[in-house]
PARO-807028 format. One record per residue (C-alpha): x, y, z. Coordinates in steps of 0.02 Angstrom, whole numbers, padded with zeros to 5 digits, always signed. Layout:
XYZ;...
This chain:
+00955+01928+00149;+00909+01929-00054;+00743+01829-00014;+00614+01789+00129;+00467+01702+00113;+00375+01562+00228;+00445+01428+00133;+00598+01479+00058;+00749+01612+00090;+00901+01667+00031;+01074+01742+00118;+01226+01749+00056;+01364+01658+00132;+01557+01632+00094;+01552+01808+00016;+01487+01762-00137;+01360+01612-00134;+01198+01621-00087;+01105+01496-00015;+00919+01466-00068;+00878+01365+00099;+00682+01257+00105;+00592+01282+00289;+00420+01268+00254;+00343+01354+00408;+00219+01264+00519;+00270+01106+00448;+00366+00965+00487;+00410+00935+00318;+00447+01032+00166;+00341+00974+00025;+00280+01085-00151;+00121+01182-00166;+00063+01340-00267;+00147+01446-00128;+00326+01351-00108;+00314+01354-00313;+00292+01553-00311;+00423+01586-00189;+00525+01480-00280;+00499+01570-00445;+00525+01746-00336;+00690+01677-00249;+00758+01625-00395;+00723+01797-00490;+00799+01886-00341;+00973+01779-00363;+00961+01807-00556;+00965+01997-00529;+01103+01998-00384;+01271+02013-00467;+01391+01953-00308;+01291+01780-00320;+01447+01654-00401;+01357+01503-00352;+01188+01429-00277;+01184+01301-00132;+01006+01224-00100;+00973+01162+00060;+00856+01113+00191;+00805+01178+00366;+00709+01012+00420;+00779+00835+00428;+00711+00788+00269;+00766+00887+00101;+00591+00891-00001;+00478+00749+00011;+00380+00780-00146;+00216+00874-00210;+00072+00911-00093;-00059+00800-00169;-00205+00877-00087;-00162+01029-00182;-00100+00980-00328;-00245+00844-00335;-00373+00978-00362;-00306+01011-00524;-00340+00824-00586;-00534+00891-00592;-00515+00989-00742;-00461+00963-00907;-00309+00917-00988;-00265+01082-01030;-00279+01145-00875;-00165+01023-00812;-00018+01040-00943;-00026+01227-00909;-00011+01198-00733;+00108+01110-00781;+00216+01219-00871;+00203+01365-00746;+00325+01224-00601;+00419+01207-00766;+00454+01376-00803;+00509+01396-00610;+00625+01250-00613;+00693+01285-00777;+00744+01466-00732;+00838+01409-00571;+00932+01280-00700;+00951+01416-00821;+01054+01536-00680;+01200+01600-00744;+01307+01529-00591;+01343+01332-00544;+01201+01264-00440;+01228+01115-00318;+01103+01036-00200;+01124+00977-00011;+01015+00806-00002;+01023+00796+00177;+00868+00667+00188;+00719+00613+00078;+00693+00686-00076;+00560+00603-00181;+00448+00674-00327;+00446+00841-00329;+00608+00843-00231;+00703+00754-00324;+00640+00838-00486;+00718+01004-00426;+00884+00929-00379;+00890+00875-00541;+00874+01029-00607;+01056+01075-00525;+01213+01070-00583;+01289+00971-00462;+01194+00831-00299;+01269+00772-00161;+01191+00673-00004;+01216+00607+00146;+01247+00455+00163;+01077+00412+00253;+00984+00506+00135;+00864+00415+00011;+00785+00493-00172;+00703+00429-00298;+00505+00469-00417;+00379+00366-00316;+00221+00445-00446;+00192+00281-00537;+00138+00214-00380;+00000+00344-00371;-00045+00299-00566;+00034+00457-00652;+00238+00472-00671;+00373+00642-00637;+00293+00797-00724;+00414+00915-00633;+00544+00875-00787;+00600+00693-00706;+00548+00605-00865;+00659+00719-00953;+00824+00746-00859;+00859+00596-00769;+00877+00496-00921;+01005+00643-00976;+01080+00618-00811;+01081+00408-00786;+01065+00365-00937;+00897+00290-01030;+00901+00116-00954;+00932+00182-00778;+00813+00307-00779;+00667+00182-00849;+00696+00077-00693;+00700+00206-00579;+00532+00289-00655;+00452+00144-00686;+00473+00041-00523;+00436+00216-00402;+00547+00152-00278;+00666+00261-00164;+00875+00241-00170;+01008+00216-00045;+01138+00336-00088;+01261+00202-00141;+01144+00160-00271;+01111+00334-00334;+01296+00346-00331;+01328+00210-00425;+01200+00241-00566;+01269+00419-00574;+01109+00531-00500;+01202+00617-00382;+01397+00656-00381;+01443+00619-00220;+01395+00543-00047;+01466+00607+00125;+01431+00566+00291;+01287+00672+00388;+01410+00770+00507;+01520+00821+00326;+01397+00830+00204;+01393+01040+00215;+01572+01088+00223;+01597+00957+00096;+01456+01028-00023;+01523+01208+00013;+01716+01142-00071;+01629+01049-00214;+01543+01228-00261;+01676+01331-00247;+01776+01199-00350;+01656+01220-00491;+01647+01433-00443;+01841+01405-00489;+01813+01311-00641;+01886+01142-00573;+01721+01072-00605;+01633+01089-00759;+01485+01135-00717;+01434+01195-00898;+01439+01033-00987;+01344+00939-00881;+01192+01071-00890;+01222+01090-01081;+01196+00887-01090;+01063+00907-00975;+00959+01019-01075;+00991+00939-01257;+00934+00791-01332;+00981+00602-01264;+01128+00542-01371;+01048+00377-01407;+01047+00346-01590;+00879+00260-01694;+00936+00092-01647;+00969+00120-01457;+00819+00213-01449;+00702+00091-01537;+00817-00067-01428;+00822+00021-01251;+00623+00080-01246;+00525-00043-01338;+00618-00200-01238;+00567-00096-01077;+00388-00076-01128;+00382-00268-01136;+00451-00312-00988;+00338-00184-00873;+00194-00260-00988;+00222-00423-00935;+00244-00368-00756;+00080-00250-00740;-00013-00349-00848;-00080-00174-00925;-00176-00152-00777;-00058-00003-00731;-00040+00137-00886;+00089+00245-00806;+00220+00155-00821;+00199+00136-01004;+00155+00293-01047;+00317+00346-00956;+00406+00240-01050;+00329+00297-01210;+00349+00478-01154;+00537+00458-01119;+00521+00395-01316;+00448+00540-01393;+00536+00658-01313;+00720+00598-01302;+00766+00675-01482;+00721+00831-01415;+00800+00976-01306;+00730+01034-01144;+00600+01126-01172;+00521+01060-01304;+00537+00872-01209;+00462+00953-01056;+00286+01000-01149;+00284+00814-01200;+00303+00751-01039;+00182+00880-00973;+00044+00801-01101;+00079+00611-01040;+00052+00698-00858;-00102+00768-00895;-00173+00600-01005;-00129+00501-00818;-00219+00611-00713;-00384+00603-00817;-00374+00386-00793;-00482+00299-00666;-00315+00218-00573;-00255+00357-00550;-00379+00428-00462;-00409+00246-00361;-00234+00254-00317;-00214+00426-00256;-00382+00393-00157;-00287+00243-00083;-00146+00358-00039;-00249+00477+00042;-00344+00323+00120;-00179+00281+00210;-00147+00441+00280;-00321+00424+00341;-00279+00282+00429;-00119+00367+00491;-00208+00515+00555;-00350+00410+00660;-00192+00295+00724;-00113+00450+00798;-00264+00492+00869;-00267+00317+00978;-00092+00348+01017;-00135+00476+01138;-00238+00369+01258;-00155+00196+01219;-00071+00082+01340;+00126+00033+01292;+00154-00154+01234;+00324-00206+01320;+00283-00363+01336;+00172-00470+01224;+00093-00653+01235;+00008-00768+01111;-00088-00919+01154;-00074-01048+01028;+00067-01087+00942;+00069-01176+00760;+00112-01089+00605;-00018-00919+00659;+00044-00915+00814;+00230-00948+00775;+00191-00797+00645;+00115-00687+00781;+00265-00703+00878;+00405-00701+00754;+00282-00525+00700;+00330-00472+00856;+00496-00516+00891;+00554-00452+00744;+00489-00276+00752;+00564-00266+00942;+00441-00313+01053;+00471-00484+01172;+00320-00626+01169;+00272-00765+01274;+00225-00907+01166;+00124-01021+01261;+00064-01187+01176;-00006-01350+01269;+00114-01481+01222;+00283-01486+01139;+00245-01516+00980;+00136-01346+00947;+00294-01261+01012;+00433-01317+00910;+00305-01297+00773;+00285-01106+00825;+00471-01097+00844;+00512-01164+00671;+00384-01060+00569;+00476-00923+00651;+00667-00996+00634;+00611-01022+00444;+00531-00828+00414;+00684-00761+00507;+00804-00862+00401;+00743-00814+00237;+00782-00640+00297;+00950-00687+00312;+00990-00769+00167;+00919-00611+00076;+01015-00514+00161;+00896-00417+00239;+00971-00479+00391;+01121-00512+00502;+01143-00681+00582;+01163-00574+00747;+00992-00471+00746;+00919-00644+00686;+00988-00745+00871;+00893-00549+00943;+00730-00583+00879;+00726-00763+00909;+00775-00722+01082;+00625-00606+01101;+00519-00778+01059;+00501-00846+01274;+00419-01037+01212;+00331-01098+01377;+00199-01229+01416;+00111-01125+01587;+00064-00961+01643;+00229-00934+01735;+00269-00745+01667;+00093-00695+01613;+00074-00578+01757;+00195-00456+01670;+00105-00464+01506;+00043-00297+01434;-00059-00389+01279;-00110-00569+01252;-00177-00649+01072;-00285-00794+01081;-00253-00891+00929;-00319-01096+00967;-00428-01161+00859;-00586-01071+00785;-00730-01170+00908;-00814-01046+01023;-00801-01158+01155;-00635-01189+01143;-00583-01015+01150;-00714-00961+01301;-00632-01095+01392;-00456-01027+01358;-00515-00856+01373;-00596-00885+01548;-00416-00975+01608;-00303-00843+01549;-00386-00696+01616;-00377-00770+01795;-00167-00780+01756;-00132-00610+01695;-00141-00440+01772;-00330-00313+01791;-00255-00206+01668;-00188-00341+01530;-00277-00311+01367;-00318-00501+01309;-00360-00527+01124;-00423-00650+01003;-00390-00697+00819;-00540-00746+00774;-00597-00714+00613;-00778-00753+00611;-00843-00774+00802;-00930-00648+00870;-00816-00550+00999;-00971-00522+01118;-01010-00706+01140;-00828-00742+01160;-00820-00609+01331;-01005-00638+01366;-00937-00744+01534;-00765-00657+01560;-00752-00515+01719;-00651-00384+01627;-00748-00364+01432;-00694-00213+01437;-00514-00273+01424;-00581-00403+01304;-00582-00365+01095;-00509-00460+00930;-00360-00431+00840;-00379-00520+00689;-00214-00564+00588;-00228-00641+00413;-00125-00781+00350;+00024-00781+00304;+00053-00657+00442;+00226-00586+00391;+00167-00537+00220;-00022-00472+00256;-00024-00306+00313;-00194-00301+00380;-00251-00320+00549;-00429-00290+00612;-00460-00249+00773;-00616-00283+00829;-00712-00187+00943;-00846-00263+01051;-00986-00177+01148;-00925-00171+01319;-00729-00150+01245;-00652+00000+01341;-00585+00139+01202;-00387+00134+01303;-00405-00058+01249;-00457-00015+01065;-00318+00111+01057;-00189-00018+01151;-00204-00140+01015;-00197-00006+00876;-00036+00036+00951;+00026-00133+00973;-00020-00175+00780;+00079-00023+00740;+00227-00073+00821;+00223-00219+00730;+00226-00137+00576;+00060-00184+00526;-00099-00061+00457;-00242-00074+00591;-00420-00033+00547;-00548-00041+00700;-00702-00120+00656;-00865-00140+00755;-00921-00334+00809;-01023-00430+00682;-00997-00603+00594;-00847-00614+00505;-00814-00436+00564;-00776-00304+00408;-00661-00413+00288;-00735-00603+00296;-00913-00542+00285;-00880-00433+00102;-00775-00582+00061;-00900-00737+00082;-01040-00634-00022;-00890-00644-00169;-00881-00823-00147;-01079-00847-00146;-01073-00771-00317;-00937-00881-00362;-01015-01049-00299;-01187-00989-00379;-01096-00968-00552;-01019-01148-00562;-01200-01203-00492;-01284-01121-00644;-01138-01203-00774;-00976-01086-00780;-00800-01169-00769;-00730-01117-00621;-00550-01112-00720;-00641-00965-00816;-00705-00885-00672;-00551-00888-00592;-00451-00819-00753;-00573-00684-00777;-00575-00632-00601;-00373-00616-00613;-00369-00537-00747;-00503-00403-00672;-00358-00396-00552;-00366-00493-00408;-00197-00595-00364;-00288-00776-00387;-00486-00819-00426;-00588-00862-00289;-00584-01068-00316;-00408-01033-00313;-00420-00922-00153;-00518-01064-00074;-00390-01182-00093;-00258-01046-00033;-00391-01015+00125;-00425-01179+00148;-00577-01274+00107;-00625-01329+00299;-00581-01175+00381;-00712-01083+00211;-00853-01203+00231;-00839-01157+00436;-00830-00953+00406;-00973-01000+00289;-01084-01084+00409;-01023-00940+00528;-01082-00808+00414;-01249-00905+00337;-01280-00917+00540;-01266-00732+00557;-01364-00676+00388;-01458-00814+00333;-01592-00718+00214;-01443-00678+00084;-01297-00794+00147;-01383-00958+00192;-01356-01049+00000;-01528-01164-00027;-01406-01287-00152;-01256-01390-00118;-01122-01287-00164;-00940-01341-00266;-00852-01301-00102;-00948-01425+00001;-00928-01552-00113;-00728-01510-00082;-00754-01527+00088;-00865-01680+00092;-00704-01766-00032;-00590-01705+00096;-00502-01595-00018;-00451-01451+00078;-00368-01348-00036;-00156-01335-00033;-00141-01392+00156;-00182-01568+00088;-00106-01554-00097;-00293-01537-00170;-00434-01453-00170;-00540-01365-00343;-00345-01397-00409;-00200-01492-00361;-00037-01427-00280;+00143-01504-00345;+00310-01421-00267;+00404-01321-00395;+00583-01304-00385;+00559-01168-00256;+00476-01278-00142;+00324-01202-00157;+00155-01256-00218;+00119-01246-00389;-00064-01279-00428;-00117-01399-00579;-00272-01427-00656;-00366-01575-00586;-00491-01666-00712;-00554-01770-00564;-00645-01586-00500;-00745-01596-00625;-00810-01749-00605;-00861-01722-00404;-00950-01576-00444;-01072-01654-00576;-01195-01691-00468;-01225-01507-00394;-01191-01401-00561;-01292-01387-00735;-01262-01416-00885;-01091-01325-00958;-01143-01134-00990;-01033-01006-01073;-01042-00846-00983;-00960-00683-01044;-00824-00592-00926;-00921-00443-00918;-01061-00562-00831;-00942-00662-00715;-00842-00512-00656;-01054-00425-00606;-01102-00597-00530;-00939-00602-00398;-00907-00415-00369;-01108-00370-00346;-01142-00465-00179;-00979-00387-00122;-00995-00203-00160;-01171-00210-00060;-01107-00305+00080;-00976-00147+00080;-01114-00037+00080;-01196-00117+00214;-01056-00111+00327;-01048+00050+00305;-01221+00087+00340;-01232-00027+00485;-01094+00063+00560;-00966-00095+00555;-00840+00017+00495;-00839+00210+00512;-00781+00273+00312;-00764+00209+00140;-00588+00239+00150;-00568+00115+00287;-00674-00026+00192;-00563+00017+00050;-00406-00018+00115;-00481-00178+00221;-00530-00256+00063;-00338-00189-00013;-00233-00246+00118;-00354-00407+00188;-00399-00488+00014;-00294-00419-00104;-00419-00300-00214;-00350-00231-00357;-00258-00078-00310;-00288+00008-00471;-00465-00002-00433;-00466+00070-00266;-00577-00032-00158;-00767-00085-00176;-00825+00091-00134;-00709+00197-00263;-00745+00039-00386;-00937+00070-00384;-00893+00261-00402;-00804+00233-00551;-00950+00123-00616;-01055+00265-00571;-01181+00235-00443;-01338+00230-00528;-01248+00129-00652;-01223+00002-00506;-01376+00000-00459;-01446-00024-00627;-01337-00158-00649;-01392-00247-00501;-01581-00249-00537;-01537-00342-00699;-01484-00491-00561;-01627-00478-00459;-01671-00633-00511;-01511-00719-00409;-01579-00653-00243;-01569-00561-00101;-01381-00540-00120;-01405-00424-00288;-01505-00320-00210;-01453-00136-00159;-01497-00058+00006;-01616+00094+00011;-01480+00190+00053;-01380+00152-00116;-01535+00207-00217;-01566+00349-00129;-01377+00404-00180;-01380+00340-00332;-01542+00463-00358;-01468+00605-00292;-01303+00577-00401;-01200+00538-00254;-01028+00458-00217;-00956+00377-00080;-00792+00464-00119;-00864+00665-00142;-00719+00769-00251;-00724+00883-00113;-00697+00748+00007;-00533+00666-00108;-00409+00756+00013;-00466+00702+00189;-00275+00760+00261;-00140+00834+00219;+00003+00748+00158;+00186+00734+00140;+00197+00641-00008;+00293+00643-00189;+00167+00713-00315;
């Protein structure tokens, strides 16, 4: 044995080769912190100094190879100041340089994931193979900062400029074929070979068959792209991710401008450059909001394990209700494996359930993310029926009719006499109270919501809603059950509208009060976008739907009438009253045409204006700055309240409601890490200049007394909830 630590050793093998083998202890990943970095630097000093070693094999002792940086480490170093950061660093540097500096050919084993970190020290080797199951790839832009463990600098020595700019710039992982084929790693093998195969490749370049020399000597020098290349092959790039992040997302960029500076220049030299865009990216606000979502999600993670361990299994699913949600429910779970009852009232809801699930399955095929064969398995997953017939073997039920209380008691009250004591039976509501809906049923505490969001196959949010007599096996039944359908569940306590409708309608209450007091709700809607949301809310109304907004709206003004019961005719009534419902009808604030795509393509609508005279004042000009405060203010404290109320248990959880439910702007992080940013007492400031506007501007006690006492709803010392096994 040359080396032993916890994380790392080395043995010699073959007679001459040693092998410098990652098996983080105690984990079931290997991932990089301070201590895997030190026993790096030590194992790699001990091979330097051991004059049998011919050649280095890296491999890994877990299924994975490295799966990145351990961000709630190496977060803690985002805190201080630049400098601190760059010299950080330049101490992984150092380490990864001196293992590509060895005097001997190096080759790495990929035998699973490497990302980030990872795949920064496999490029630091000679020579890569992987299995053939294996994925790599530099996820960090998607956590608002980009490779700083030398990825900016040798992959585009490696792949070339072009390839490595996509690869950077979009974060996403690679199948081997397509590493292969863009040249990142030098050969793919099947699982079972990969070793022995790796073990002949080494000894080939030990021999001298492969030249192992050249490719680290145009590894470590400058890119040979002359002025022209350079100036053609970066600045198009910048462009393009421009026009795709809309410059709401700086990492990308400044990799790309990074990758610029540095490409004229050899290793190390090109590595302190890169260290220095690092360092810039972890001092930005999205960065921080989107490593705080990260960590959010392994939040999320963590409490859905913990459910796991008392939940019921879901073999057998029903929902009640067919149409396009409930033809969504179903194809949801048919296609992640588990086999629904659809049960409709007539015919016509059926095929209609059937179809919107024929059509989402389709597109998969002709996309080729499926076969035609595992398309005929889901659909036969989908049981269409018009009775109760089967219902006794049903583990979970959805109630998705209409949204009338009394329609769904009386649904609710027929089903639970058809299925089993121990079937958990939930609705998709979205704004009805789940304690009046089991107020009259004999098993509430088999009773709670499960409310998807429309379109279902693309939202990835479900709430589950629990209600006061809900039992906590059904609560962790349906958490499993969302799971296993590949969605994100967040449990949420019973209240109108729940967590993610009652933040929302505050939003639109701004909105409607803006076009009330003058603003063009084309403005509002172009400012709001380009704060970052995917459409403005007169847009999102028409997306919604203007009946089924102007009933959550009653539903919520119901529930909180001293800030949410409007005492004007709002722009969105007037909709309603015109019967202009938005893009289910073709028109609503705009009108909907079908592009070539056969997909709605919304048009500005003169005739808008003209309905709305009557309830708005005279044309106002209102600054961004003023439009953005007047919509996000009534949200943030709704969040807040929520919070406080108990609706949902932790920031992080309203966070990533709002992310995955309405779309927030992931570079902001949620309403709580947004008012953070702003600086709480900033906030609050900024909300007593609207006092005027009502009860809906006005913070709770709570948010002054932590905006007094310098508070945050995200503490630095509470960043790193869990630990992770992410890329850096």
């Amino acid at each position: 044995m040359i080396y032993e630590g916890k994380a790392i050793t080395v043995s010699m093998i073959e007679g001459d080769i040693a092998e410098l083998r990652f098996d983080l202890q105690g984990e079931s990943v290997n991932k990089f912190n301070r201590a895997t970095l030190e026993e790096l630097q030590a194992a790699t000093v001990a091979i330097a100094a051991n004059d049998a070693v011919k050649g280095v094999l890296l491999t890994s002792g877990k299924d994975s190879f490295i799966v990145g940086a351990d961000i709630t480490e190496f977060g803690s170093y985002f805190a201080g100041p630049e400098e601190t950061i760059v010299e950080w660093l330049g101490y992984a540097n150092s380490v990864f340089s001196a293992l590509e500096d060895l005097p001997v050919p190096t080759l790495s084993v990929i035998n699973g994931v490497a990302l980030g970190g990872g795949m920064e020290l496999v490029l630091s080797t000679d020579i890569r193979v992987m299995a053939d199951s294996a994925k790599i790839g530099l996820p960090e832009v998607k956590l608002g900062i980009m490779p700083g463990f030398g990825g900016t600098v040798r992959l585009p020595r490696v792949i070339g400029a072009d390839n490595a700019i996509e690869w950077i710039c979009m974060g996403n992982e690679q199948k081997a074929d397509k590493a292969l084929a863009d040249g990142a790693v030098d050969a793919v093998f099947s699982a079972d070979t990969l070793r022995p195969q790796a073990l002949e490749m080494l000894k080939s370049a030990i021999a001298g068959a492969i030249n192992w020399q050249q490719r680290r000597a145009e590894k470590t020098a400058k890119l040979t792209l002359n002025t022209m290349e350079s100036m053609m092959v970066f600045e198009t790039a910048k462009g393009f991710v421009m026009g795709q992040t809309k410059g709401h997302y700086p990492a990308p960029i400044t990799a790309i401008k990074t990758m610029q500076k540095h490409c004229s220049m050899s290793r190390d030299k090109a590595l302190v450059v890169e260290s220095k865009g690092f360092a810039t990216l972890a001092k930005t606000t999205e960065s921080q909001a989107l490593i705080g979502l990260f960590l959010n999600d392994q939040l999320l993670k963590k409490k859905a394990k913990e459910y796991d361990k008392i939940a019921k299994p879901t073999n057998m699913a029903a929902v009640l209700g067919a149409g396009i949600m409930g033809g969504g429910i179903a194809y949801q779970s048919a296609y992640k494996g588990t086999p629904i009852l659809m049960k409709d009232i007539n015919e016509a809801g059926i095929e209609l359930g059937l179809n919107e699930a024929n059509k989402l399955l389709s597109r998969r095929v002709e996309k080729g993310k499926m076969t035609a064969l595992k398309m005929g398995e889901s659909l036969n997953r989908i049981r269409p029926t018009l009775s109760y017939g089967d219902f006794g073997a049903v583990n979970t039920v959805v109630e998705a009719v209409v949204e009338n209380p009394n329609v769904k008691k009386a649904v609710l009250a027929e089903l639970e006499d058809k299925v089993s004591d121990d079937t958990i039976v939930t609705s998709n509501t979205s704004t009805i109270s789940i304690d009046l809906l089991a107020a009259d049923l004999k098993r509430p505490q088999n009773f709670l919501g499960m409310h998807f969001f429309n379109p279902v196959h693309m939202m990835p949010l479900v709430e589950v809603i629990r209600g006061s007599k809900t039992s906590a096996e059904a609560v962790a039944t349906v958490v499993a059950y969302a799971k296993k359908m590949g969605k994100t569940p967040i449990v949420v306590n019973d209240c109108p509208g729940f967590l993610v409708n009652r933040v929302l309608f505050p939003y639109f209450a701004g909105f409607a009060a803006l076009v009330r007091d003058g603003a063009d709700f084309q403005k509002i809607d172009k400012v709001m976008e380009k704060f970052g949301f995917p459409m403005g809310p007169a847009y999102l109304l028409d997306v919604v739907g203007i009946d089924t907004g102007v009933h959550a709206n009653e539903v919520m003004a119901a529930g909180f009438p001293d800030r949410m019961k409007a005492d004007y005719k709002t722009s969105m009534e007037v909709m309603f009253e015109n019967n202009r419902y938005g893009q289910k009808n073709g028109v609503g604030f705009y009108k909907y045409e079908t592009d070539k795509k056969g997909k709605p393509k919304k048009v500005v609508d003169e005739q808008t204006y003209e309905l709305i005279k009557p309830v708005v004042a005279a044309a106002t000009e209102f600054d961004a700055d003023e439009i953005i405060a007047r919509c996000m203010i009534p949200m943030c404290i709704e969040v807040a309240r929520c919070l406080e109320e108990g609706i949902v248990d932790t920031a992080a959880e309203a966070d990533m409601g709002l992310i995955f439910g309405i779309g927030f702007p992931p570079f902001r992080g949620g309403a709580c890490r947004y008012m953070d940013t702003v600086g709480l007492a900033s906030f609050v400031a900024l909300c007593d200049t609207f006092a005027h506007l009502g009860k809906l501007y006005e913070p709770t006690d709570r948010m002054r007394v932590m905006a007094a006492n310098g508070e945050s709803y995200f503490p630095a010392a509470a960043n790193a909830p869990v630990t992770t096994d992410s890329a850096e």
